[in-house]
C-alpha positions in Angstrom: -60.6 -158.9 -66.3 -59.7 -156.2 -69.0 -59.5 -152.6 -67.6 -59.5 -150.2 -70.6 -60.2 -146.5 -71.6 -60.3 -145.9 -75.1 -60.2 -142.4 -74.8 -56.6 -141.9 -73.6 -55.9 -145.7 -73.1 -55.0 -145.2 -69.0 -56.0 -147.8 -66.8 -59.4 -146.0 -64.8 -57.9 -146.1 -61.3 -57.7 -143.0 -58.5 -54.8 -140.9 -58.3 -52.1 -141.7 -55.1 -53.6 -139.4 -52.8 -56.8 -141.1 -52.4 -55.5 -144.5 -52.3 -52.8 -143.8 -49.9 -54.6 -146.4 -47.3 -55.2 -148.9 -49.7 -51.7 -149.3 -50.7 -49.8 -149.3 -47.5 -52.8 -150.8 -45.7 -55.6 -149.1 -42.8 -54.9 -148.2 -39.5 -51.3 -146.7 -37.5 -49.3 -149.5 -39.4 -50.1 -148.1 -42.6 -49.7 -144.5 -41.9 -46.2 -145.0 -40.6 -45.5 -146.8 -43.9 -46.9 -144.0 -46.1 -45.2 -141.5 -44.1 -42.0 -143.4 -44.2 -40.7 -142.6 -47.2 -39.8 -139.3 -46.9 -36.7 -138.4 -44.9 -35.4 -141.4 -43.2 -32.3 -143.3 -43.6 -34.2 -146.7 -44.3 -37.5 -147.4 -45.6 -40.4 -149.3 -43.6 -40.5 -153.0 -44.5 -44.1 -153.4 -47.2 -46.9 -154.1 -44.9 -47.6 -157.9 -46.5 -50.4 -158.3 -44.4 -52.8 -155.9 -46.7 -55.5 -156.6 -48.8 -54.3 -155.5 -51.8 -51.7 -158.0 -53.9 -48.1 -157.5 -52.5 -46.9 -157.9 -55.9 -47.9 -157.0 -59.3 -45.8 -158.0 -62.3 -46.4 -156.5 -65.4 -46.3 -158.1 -68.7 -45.9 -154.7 -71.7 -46.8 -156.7 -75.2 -47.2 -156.0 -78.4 -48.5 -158.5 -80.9 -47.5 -161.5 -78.7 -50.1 -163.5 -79.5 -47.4 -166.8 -80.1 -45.8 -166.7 -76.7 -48.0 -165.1 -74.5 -50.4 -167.8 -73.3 -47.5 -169.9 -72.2 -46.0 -167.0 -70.2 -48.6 -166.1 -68.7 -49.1 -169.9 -67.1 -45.3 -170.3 -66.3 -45.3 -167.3 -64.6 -48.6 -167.7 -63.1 -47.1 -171.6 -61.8 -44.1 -169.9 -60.2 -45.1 -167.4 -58.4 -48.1 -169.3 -57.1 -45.5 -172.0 -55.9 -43.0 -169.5 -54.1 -43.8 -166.5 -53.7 -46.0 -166.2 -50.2 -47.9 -163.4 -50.6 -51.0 -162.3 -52.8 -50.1 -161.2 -56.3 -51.2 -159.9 -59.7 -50.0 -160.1 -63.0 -50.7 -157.5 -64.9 -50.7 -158.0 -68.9 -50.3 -154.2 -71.0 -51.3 -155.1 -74.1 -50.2 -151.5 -76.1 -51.9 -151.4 -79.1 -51.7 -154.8 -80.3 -53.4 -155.9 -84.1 -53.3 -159.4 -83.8 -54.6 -162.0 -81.2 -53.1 -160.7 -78.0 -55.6 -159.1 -76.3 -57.9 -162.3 -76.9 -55.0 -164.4 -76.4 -54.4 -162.6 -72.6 -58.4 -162.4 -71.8 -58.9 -166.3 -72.4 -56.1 -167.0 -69.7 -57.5 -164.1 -66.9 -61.0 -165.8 -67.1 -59.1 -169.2 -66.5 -56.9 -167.3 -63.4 -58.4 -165.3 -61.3 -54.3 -163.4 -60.3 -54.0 -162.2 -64.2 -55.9 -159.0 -65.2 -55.6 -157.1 -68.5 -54.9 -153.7 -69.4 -55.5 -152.9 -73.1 -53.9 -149.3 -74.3 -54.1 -147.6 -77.2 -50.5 -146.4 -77.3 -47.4 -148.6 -78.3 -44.0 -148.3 -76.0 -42.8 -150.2 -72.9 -42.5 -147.0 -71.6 -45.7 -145.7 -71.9 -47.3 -149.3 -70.5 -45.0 -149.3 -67.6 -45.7 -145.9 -66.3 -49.5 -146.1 -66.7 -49.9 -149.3 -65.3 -47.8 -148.7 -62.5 -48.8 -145.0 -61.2 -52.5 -146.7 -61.3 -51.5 -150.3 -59.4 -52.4 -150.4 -55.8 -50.1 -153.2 -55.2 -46.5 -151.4 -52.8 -44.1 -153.9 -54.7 -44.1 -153.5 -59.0 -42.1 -155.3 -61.6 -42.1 -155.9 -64.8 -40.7 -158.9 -67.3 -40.1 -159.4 -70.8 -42.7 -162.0 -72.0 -40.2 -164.1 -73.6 -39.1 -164.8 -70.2 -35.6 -164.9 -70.8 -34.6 -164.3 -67.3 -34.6 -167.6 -65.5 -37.2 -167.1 -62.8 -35.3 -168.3 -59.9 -33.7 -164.8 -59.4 -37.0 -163.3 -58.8 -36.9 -164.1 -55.2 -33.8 -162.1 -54.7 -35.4 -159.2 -56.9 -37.7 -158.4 -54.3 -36.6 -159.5 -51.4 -34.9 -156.2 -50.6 -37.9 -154.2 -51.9 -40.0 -155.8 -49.3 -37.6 -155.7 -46.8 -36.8 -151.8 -47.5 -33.6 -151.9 -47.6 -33.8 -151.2 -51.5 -35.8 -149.0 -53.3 -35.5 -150.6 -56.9 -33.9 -153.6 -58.2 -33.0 -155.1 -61.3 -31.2 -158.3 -63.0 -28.0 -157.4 -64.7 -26.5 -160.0 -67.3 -23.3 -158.4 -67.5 -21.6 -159.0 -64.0 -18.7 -161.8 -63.1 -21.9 -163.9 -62.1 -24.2 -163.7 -64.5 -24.8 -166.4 -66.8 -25.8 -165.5 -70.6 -26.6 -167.8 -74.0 -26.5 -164.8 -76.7 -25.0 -163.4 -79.7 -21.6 -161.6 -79.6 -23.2 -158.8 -81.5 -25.8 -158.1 -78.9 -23.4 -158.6 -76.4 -21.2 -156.0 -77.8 -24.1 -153.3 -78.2 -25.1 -154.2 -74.4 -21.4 -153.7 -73.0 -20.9 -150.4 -74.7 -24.7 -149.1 -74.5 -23.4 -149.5 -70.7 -20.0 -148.2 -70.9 -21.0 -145.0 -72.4 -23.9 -144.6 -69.8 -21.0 -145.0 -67.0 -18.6 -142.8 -68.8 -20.5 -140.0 -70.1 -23.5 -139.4 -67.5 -21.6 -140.9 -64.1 -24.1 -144.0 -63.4 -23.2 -147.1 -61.3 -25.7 -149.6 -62.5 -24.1 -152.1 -64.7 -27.1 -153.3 -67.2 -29.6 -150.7 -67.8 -31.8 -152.6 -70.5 -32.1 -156.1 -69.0 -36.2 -156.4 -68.6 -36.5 -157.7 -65.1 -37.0 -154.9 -62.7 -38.8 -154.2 -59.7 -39.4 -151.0 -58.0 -41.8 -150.2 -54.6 -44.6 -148.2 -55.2 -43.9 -145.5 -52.7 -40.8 -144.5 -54.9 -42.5 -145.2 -58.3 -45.2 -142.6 -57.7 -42.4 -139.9 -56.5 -40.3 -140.5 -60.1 -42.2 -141.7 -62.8 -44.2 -138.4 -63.5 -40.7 -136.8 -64.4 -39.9 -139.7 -67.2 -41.1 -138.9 -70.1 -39.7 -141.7 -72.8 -42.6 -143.8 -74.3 -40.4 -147.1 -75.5 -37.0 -148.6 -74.7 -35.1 -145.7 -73.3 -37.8 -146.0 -70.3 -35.3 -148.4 -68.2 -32.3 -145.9 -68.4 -34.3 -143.1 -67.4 -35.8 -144.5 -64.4 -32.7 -146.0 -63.6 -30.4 -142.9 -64.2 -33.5 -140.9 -61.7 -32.7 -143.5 -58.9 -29.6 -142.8 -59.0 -29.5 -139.0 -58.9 -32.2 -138.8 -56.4 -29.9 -141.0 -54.3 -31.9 -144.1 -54.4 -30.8 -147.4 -53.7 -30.5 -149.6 -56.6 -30.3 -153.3 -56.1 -28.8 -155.9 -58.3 -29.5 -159.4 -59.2 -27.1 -161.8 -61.4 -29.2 -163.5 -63.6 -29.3 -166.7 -65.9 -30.3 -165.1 -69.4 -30.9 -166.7 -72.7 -31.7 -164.8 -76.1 -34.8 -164.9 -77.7 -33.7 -165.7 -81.3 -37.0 -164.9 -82.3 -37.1 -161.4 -80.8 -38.5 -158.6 -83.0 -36.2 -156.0 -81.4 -34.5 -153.7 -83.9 -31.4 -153.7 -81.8 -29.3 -151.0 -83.7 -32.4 -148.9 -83.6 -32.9 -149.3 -80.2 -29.4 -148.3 -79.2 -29.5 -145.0 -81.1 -33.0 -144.3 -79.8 -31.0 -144.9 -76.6 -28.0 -142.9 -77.5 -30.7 -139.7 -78.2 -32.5 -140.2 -74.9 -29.2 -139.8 -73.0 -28.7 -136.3 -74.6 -32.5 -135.3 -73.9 -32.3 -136.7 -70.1 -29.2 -134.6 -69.6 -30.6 -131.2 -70.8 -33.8 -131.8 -68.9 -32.1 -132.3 -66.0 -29.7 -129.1 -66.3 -32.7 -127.1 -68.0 -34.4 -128.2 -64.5 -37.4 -129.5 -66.2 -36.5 -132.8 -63.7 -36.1 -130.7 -60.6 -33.2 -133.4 -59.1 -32.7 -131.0 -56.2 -36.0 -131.4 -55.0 -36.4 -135.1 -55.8 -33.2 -135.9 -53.8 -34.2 -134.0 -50.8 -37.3 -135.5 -50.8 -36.3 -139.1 -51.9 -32.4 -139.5 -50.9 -31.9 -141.8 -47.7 -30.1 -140.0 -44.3 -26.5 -140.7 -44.5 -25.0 -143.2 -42.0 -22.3 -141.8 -39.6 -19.8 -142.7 -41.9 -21.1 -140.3 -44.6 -18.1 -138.6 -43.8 -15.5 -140.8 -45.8 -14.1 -139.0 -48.5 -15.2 -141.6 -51.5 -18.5 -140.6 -50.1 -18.4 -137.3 -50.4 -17.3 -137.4 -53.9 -20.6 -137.4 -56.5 -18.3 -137.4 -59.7 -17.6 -141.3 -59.3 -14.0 -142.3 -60.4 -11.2 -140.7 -61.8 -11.5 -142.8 -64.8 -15.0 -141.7 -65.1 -14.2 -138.4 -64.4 -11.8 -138.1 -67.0 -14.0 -139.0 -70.0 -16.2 -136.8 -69.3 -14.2 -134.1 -69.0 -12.4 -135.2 -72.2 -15.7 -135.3 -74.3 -16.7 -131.9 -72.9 -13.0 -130.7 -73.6 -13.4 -131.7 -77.2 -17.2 -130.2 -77.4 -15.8 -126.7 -75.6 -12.5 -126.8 -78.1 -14.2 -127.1 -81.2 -17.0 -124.1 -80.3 -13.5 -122.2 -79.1 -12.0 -122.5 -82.3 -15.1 -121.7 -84.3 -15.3 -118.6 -82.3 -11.8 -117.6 -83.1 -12.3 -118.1 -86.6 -15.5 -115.9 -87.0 -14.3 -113.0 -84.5 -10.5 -113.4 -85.7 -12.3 -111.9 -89.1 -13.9 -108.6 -87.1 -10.9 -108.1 -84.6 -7.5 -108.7 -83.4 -5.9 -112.0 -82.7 -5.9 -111.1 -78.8 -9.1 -110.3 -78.8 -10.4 -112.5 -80.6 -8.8 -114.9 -78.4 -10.2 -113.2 -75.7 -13.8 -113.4 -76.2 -13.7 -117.0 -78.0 -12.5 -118.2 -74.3 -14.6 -116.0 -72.0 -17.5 -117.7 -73.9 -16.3 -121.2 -73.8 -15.2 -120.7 -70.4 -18.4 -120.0 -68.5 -20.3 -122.9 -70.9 -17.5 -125.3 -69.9 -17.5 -124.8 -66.2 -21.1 -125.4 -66.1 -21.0 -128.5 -67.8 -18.2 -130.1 -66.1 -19.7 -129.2 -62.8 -22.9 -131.0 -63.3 -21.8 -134.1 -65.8 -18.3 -134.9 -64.6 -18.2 -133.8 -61.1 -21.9 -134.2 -60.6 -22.7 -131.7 -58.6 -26.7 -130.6 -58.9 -28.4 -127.3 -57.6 -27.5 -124.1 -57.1 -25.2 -124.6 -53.5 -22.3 -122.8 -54.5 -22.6 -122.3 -58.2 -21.2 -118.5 -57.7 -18.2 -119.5 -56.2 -17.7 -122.2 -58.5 -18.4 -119.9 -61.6 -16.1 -117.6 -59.7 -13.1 -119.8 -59.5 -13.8 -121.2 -63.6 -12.9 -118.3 -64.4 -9.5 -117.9 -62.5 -8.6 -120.9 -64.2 -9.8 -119.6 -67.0 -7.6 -116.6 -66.9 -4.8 -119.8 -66.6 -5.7 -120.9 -70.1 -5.8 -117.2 -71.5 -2.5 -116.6 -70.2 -0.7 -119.8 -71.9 -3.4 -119.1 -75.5 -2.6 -115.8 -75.8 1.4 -115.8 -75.0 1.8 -118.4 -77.5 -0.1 -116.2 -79.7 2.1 -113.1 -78.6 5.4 -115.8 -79.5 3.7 -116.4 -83.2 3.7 -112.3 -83.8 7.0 -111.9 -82.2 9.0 -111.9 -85.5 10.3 -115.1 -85.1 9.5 -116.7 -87.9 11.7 -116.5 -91.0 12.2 -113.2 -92.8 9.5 -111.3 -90.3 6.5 -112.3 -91.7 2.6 -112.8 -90.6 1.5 -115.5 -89.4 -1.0 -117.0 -91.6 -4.6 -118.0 -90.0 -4.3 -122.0 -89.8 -0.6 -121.4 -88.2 -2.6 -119.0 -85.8 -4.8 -122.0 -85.5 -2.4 -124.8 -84.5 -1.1 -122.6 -82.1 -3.7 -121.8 -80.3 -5.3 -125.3 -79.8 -1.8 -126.8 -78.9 -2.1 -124.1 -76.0 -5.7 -124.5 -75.2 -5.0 -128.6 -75.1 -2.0 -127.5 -72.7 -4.7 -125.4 -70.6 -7.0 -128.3 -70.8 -5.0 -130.6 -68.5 -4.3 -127.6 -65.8 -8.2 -127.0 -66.1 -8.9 -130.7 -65.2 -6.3 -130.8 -62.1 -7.5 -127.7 -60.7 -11.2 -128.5 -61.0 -10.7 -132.0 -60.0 -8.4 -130.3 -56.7 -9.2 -127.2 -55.8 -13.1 -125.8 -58.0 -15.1 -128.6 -57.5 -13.3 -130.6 -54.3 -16.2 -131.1 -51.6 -15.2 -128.7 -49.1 -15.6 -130.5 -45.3 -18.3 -128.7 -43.5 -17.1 -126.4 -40.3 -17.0 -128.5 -37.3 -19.2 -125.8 -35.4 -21.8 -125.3 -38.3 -25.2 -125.5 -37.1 -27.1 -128.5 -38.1 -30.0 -127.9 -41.0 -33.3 -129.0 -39.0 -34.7 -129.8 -42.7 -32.1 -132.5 -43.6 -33.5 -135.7 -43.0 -30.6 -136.7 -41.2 -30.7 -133.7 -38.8 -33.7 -134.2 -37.7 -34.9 -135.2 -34.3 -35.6 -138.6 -33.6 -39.8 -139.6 -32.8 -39.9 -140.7 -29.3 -42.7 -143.2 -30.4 -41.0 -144.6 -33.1 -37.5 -144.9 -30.6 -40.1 -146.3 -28.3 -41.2 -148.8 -30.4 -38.3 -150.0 -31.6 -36.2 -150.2 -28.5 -37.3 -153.6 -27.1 -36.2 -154.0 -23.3 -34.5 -157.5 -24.0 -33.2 -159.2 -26.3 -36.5 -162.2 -26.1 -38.7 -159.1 -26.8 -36.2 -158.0 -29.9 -36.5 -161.5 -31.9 -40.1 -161.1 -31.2 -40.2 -157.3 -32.9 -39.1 -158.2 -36.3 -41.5 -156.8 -38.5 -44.5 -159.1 -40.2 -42.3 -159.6 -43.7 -38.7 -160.6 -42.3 -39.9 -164.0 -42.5 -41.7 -164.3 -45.7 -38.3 -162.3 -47.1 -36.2 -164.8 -46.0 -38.0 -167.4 -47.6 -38.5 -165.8 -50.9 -34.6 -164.9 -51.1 -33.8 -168.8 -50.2 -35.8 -169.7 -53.1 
């Protein structure tokens, strides 16, 4: 079956709210499921008794025609011999000019599981999102169609999807356990795509490009509308959303082996990639991504130990903590100093001073609040803005007294400083004023302050909020026979799709 619209190459299906039944199922089971999402500490398990497919794996290709046919078969083999629940697999041809979309219509008249979507748009990105916002299936992943990823860790993939205990899930070839056949140069552009990702924006994740993912439905229809990238960069952005709504994000080691034939422009790629982390970050401090809202509509409750201090902490590790700073340092230092230069030509040296670090005070405190403290919203921003600027007042004090020392007279024979001496001396200051900022941010500015023990709970914080008698009701079986006998419908198909 091929599903296409050649005006706007989107896949003709109804929007979420009118299909709400059909993807968590009819009747009270489904409702709980589709009302589950919001504001609880653990999502409902996927109702695996529905009518739609469970699963639906996309396939995003472009000009595949050589590979795709046996893909399609392997995939269709496996799945059909382990996985025990209906599924689709979903082939997004974007915009191909050779044989694919023949090449994927010959195999889904052969097998009735494989449908085709044909789009007139290239990008991964851009296939993903359509295909998935329009899927009625409550479990979605996507593969490379080289099929790199050995297949065996597909069970474990979705496993904890179906289960609810995770809301997305992905294969990662760069832990302890993962096993991987490829070149040390794409190894090296992998490690320190990833390293920057952890350093600069504050993820967790440790492989953001690997293509084996899965997501449930539920969450993909809350986040998707707010990515916007059409190609590669897709994976980081849903990834880095997950993470900042407070998602769960599972991962599976994986047995990887290059494609040696792959058509990837890998240094492209990574700069495409490096470009899409500075437009994520400015859309989400612009607020164009409104992470406030997604977070207190997506984040799970926090368990009673949500009190622990490494917890509480949403700037990640020290390590972490002090890159980012140091790369905002170095942004804020250089604006400082070409500040100075240009008002140093109008006014005073003090003054100059002056306004060059009010300016780069108020930018810097903003910045190091969201990206290396990671604190979102607007919950205490004017006491935070308030306090930047008593530090600030720290660095003006040690800038301009070294300044005052340079005019003193000390140096030889009385006379003026010289601009580049005035120069030196201030950036050897402001570095000085640089480490004090960081200490008192990281101590005092930004430290997550504990809340009052006799603060009155928020009755809109999902984890405030009073528990459903029905739902307590149903899940408080009166002995431990009737307990075994409550597990939901898909504990045990889990079980045997992880063992797999």
């Amino acid at each position: 079956m091929t599903i296409t619209d050649r005006a706007s190459g989107t896949p003709p299906h109804p929007p979420l709210h009118t299909r709400t039944h059909a993807l968590h199922g009819a009747g009270a089971a489904g409702q709980t499921q589709a009302h589950s999402l919001i504001g609880r500490t653990r999502r409902s398990p996927i109702d695996t008794s529905a009518a739609v497919p469970v699963l639906d794996v996309t396939i995003p290709v472009y000009n595949e025609e050589r590979d795709l046919e046996e893909c399609l078969r392997r995939l269709h083999a496996y799945l059909h011999g382990t996985f025990p629940h209906p599924f689709r697999i979903t082939v997004a041809d974007n915009a191909s000019t050779d044989g694919t979309l023949k090449a994927a219509e010959r195999v889904a008249r052969e097998l009735r599981e494989v449908t085709v979507v044909h789009l007139e748009e290239k990008g991964r990105g851009n296939a993903l999102r359509k295909v998935w916002l329009a899927s009625p299936s409550p479990v979605l992943a996507y593969m490379d169609v080289d099929l790199s990823t050995d297949l065996a860790a597909l069970g474990p993939l979705l496993a904890p999807l179906i289960s609810g205990h995770s809301d997305l899930a992905i294969g990662t070839r760069l832990t302890r356990n993962s096993r991987v056949v490829r070149g040390p140069k794409r190894e090296f552009i992998s490690r320190s795509y990833n390293f920057l990702l952890q350093s600069l924006m504050g993820t967790h994740f440790s492989d953001a490009q690997c293509g084996f993912k899965a997501i449930r439905a539920d969450i993909a229809q809350q986040i998707l509308p707010h990515t916007v990238d059409t190609a590669w960069f897709f994976d980081t952005e849903l990834l880095v959303l997950a993470e900042r709504c407070g998602l769960r994000v599972h991962e599976v080691p994986v047995d990887w082996t290059d494609d040696p034939n792959s058509s990837v422009d890998i240094v492209q790629t990574a700069l495409a990639d490096v470009r899409g982390m500075a437009r994520l970050s400015k859309d989400m401090v612009t607020g164009r991504i409104p992470v406030a809202e997604l977070r207190a509509a997506l984040a799970r409750g926090p368990l009673p130990a949500a009190s622990r201090s490494q917890e509480q902490s949403p700037g990640g590790s020290l390590f972490g903590q002090l890159v980012r700073f140091g790369a905002i340092g170095v942004a804020s230092t250089l604006a400082y100093l070409v500040l100075f230069y240009l008002c140093r030509n109008l006014m005073d040296s003090q003054l100059a001073n002056l306004l060059a670090l009010l300016t780069t005070a108020v930018a810097n405190t903003a910045a190091n609040r969201r990206f290396t403290f990671g604190i979102a919203g607007n919950s205490d921003v004017a006491r935070h803005h308030f306090e930047g600027l008593l530090v600030f007042g720290i660095g003006l004090a040690l800038t301009s007294g070294a300044l005052a020392l340079v005019h003193s007279g000390a140096l030889p024979g009385g006379t003026t400083p010289d601009r580049w001496l005035e120069l030196a001396t201030v950036t050897a200051a402001n570095l000085a004023a640089t480490a004090v900022k960081f200490l008192l941010f990281r101590l005092w500015v930004f430290r997550r302050r504990p809340a009052p023990a006799n603060a009155p709970l928020d009755p809109a914080s999902p984890a405030n909020a009073p528990p459903d008698p029905a739902a307590s009701a149903a899940n408080a079986p009166s002995d431990p026979a009737a307990s075994e006998a409550s597990l939901p419908h898909s504990s045990l198909p889990t079980t045997e799709m992880t063992q797999s």
